[in-house]
N, C-alpha and C positions, 0 to 999 in steps of 0.2 A: 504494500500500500504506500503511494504518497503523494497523498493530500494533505500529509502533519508535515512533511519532506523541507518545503520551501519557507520557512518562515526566518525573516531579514533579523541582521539584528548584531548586535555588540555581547559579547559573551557576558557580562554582568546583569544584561535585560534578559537573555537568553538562559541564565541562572535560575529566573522565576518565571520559564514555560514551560511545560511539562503534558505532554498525553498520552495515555493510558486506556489500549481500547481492544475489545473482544470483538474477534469477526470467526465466522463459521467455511469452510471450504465447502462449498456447493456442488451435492453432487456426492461428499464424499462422507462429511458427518453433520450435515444441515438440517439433517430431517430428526425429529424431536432436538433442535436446538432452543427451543422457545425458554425452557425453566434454567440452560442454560448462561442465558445472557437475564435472566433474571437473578439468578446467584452472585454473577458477574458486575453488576448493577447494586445489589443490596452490599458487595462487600465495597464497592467503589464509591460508595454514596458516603461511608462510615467516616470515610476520609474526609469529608468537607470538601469536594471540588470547587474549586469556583465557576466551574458550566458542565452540564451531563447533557448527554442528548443523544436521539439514535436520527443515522441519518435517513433512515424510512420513514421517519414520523416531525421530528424536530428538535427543537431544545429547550431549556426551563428559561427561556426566556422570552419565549413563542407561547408556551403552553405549559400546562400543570405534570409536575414532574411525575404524579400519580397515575396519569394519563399516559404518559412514558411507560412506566412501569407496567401498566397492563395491556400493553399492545403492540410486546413483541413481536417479530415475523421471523420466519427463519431464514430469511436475509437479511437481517436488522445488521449494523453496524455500529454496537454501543462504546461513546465515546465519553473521559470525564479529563478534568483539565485543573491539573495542581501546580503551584507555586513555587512548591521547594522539592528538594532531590528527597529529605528527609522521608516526608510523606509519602513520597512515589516510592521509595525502600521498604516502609513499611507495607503498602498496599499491595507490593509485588509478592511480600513473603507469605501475607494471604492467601491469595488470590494462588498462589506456586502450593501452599498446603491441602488448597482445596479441588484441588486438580481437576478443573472445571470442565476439561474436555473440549476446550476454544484455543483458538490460537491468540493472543496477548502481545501486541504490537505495541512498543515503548518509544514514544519523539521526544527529541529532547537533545543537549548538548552529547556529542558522543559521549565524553569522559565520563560523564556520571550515570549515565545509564549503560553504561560496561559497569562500573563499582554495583549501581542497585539491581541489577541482574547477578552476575555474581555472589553479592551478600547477599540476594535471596535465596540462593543455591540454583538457579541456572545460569542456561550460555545463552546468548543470541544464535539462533538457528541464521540469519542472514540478516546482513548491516546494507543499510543503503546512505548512500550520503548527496548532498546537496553540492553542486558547484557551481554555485551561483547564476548570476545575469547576465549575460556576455551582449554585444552587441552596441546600437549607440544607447549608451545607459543615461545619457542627457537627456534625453528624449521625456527620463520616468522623472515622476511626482519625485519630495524630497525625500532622504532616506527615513524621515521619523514616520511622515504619511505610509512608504512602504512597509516599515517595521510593523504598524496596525494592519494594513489590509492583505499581508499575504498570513497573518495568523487563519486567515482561512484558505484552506487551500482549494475549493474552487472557484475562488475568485469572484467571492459572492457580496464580499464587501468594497463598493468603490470603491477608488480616490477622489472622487468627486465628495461624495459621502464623507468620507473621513474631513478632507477640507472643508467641507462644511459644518461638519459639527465641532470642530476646533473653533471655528471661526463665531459659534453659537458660544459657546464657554467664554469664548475672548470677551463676550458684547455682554456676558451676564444673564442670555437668557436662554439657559440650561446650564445642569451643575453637571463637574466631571463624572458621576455614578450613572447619571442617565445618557448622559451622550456614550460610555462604554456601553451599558447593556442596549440603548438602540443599534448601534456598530456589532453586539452581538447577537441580535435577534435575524440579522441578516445570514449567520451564518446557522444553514438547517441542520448540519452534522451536530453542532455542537464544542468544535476544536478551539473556538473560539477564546480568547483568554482577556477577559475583560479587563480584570485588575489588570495585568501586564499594559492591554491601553490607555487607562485611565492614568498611570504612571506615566507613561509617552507622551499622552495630552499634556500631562501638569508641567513636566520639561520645556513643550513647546510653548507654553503659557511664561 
C-alpha cells in the first residue's frame, strides 16, 4: 500500500505522524474478515488516535465512529493515526499478541518503525520508501501547504483548501482545531493527521 507513502515533511514534524492500518488480501483471507478489522479497531481505538476511519465508509470526522465500527466490509481498509512512536510500540505489541489474522501496515519515519516493529517482536515482511518530487518542483504550493495536503494520500485535500483555510485562521474567522478537522474530513480513509496540521498552521501563522 501507498497512500500513507508520500507524506512531505522535516523529520521533527514527521516524528509526530504515525499510521497504523489492517487490510485483508482479497481473494485469499477476506472472506469472514468483518470481526477481524473489528478486533483491529477496538484494540487501535485504546490508543487515542487522533483520526480512525475505514476507507469504504469514512472517518470520525465525517461520521460517528460507532457507525465505523458496525459497518465493516470485507474490503474495508481500517486506518488510525498516532502522534508518537511510543504509542505506535505499544499498539503494535497488541495488536502482534493478538494475532489478528490481517496484514498490519506501519507509515511512519523508517527508523522508528524498524525499532516498534522489532520491540514488538516482528520484522517488516517489505519496506517501501518515498523519493520524493522530482521535476519542476517550482511549479508546487509552498513546502508547509504541501506538508498538510499530501498527509492524505489520494490527494483528496487541496492546496487551494489548505491556502484557504490558513488564510481563514490568519483573519480570525476560524480557530486552528476547526480549520484541521475540516482539512481532515476531506480525507475518506482516515490517514489524515490533524494535530500534525494544526501545528503546521500555527508555524505559518
Amino acid at each position: 500500500m501507498t497512500h500513507t507513502l508520500h507524506r512531505s515533511g522535516n523529520p521533527s514534524s514527521l516524528e509526530q505522524d504515525y499510521v497504523v492500518f489492517a487490510i485483508a488480501a482479497q481473494g485469499f483471507n477476506s472472506e469472514g474478515s468483518i470481526p477481524k478489522f473489528e478486533q483491529f479497531a477496538n484494540i487501535a481505538l485504546k490508543y487515542n488516535p487522533v483520526n480512525f476511519g475505514d476507507m469504504k465508509q469514512g472517518n470520525v470526522f465525517m461520521m460517528e465512529k460507532e457507525e465505523i465500527l458496525k459497518n465493516f466490509k470485507e474490503n474495508s481498509i481500517v486506518h488510525a493515526v498516532f502522534t508518537d512512536k511510543d504509542t505506535v510500540l505499544a499498539c503494535l505489541k497488541e495488536i502482534k499478541e493478538a494475532d489478528i489474522g490481517l496484514s498490519i501496515v506501519v507509515s511512519g519515519l523508517i527508523h522508528d518503525t524498524a525499532v516498534a516493529c522489532k520491540s514488538a517482536g516482528t520484522a517488516p515482511h517489505t519496506v517501501e520508501h518515498s523519493l520524493g518530487i522530482h521535476g519542476a518542483t517550482e511549479k508546487l504550493p509552498s513546502q508547509a501547504v504541501r506538508d498538510i495536503s499530501t498527509m492524505c494520500g489520494h490527494g483528496m485535500v487541496a492546496f487551494s483548501l489548505v491556502e484557504h483555510l490558513v488564510d481563514e485562521v490568519k483573519k480570525g474567522r476560524t480557530s486552528l482545531e476547526k480549520a484541521s478537522q475540516e482539512l481532515a474530513k476531506q480525507c475518506v480513509c482516515g490517514v489524515f493527521n490533524p494535530a500534525r496540521a494544526a501545528e503546521i498552521i500555527e508555524k505559518l501563522l
